[in-house]
C-alpha positions, 0 to 999 in steps of 0.5 A: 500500500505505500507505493501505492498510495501516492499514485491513489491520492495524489500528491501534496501541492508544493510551495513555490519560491522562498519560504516566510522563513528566508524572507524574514531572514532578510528583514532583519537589520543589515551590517553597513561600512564606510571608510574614515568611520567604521561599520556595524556587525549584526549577531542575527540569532542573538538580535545584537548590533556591534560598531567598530570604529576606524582605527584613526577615529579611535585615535582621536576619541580616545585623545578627546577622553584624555583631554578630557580627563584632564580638564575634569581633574582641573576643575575638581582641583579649582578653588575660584576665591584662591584663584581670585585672590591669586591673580588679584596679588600677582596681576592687579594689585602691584601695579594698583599699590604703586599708583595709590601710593603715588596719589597718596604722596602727591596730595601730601605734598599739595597739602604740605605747600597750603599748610594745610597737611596737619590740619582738620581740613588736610585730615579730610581730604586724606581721608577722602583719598583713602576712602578712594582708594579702598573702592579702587582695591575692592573694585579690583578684587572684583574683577579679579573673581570675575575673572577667576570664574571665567576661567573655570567657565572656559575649563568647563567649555573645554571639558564639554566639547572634549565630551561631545568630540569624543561622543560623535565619533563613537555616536557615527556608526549610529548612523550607519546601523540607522541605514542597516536597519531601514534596509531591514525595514523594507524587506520586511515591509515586503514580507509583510505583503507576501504570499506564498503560491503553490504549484496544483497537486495532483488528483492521483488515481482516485481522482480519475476513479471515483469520475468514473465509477459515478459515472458508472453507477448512473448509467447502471454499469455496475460492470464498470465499477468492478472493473473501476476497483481492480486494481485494489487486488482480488481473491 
């Protein structure tokens, strides 16, 4: 019976071209390279998407870290009022002192020729003078923490783009698994439309038959239908 059933009912329709299986292997994301930048890899039975970054890139991501690195130990280590009062004694306040002192020897000297040096009035006008000058030096130490806390703005600034330097060089391949996975996307915008066809099986020996037989039975040939059933074997 095994041989010969096959040949009784016919054979199984058969699917033509590629099965929904090789279709959605398709539409999984591709792997994209591009010189200068580097590529993306896809594990596709772990679902897994790697970058690779061009050595020289590397390079310069890893020169923007170091430097950046740098900065970050300089700002932990950054006392602004230190700073302030550093550069007030090194940058403003010599050149501030000698002027001061030089005003301050030249109204004596004004108020020594008037007679007026020891004098409630001289008293005044020296107190004036000092009072000036104590706005000058504050003004100065303002400027000064105005401008240490420029340079800690500027440090910051530095680290920042040392930051977002390095990340666009890592961020790159990004674009290029971007490009992969719409590639992916459009194959499986097609598997989402495909239908597989199917050649037409074959009726087998039944199928000629059983036509046969019926036609047998309505024309009272009961002959025919005996005949029609033969080939399953007789005593």
């Amino acid at each position: 019976m095994g041989g010969i059933t096959k040949s009784i009912f016919g054979s199984k329709p058969q699917q033509v071209g590629p099965s929904m299986e090789e279709v959605m292997a398709q539409a999984t994301p591709w792997g994209v390279s591009a010189a200068g930048i580097g590529g993306t890899t896809v594990d596709k039975e772990g679902r897994v998407i790697s970058t690779t970054i061009d050595p020289q890139m590397q390079a310069l991501a890893d020169m923007f870290r170091e430097r950046m690195g740098m900065q970050t130990a300089a700002i932990s280590g950054y006392d602004p009022a230190q700073a302030a009062q550093d550069y007030y004694q090194q940058y403003v306040a010599p050149d501030l002192m000698q002027q001061q002192e030089q005003e301050r020897l030249a109204l004596e000297n004004r108020l020594l020729g008037q007679g007026m040096l020891g004098a409630t009035g001289g008293a005044l006008r020296m107190g004036e003078l000092a009072r000036a000058q104590s706005a000058e030096q504050r003004a100065g130490r303002a400027g000064a923490f105005t401008q240490a806390q420029d340079l800690l703005t500027q440090m910051r600034q530095r680290e920042a783009a040392d930051l977002a330097a390095m990340a666009g060089i890592y961020e790159a391949p990004v674009g290029l698994m971007t490009t992969g996975t719409g590639i992916g996307q459009a194959m499986g915008q097609i598997a989402g439309t495909y239908k597989p066809t199917y050649t037409q099986g074959s009726s087998g020996l039944l199928g000629s038959i059983l036509p046969a037989v019926a036609g047998g039975i309505a024309t009272g040939g009961m002959a025919n239908l005996g005949k029609g059933l033969s080939f399953f074997g007789g005593k």
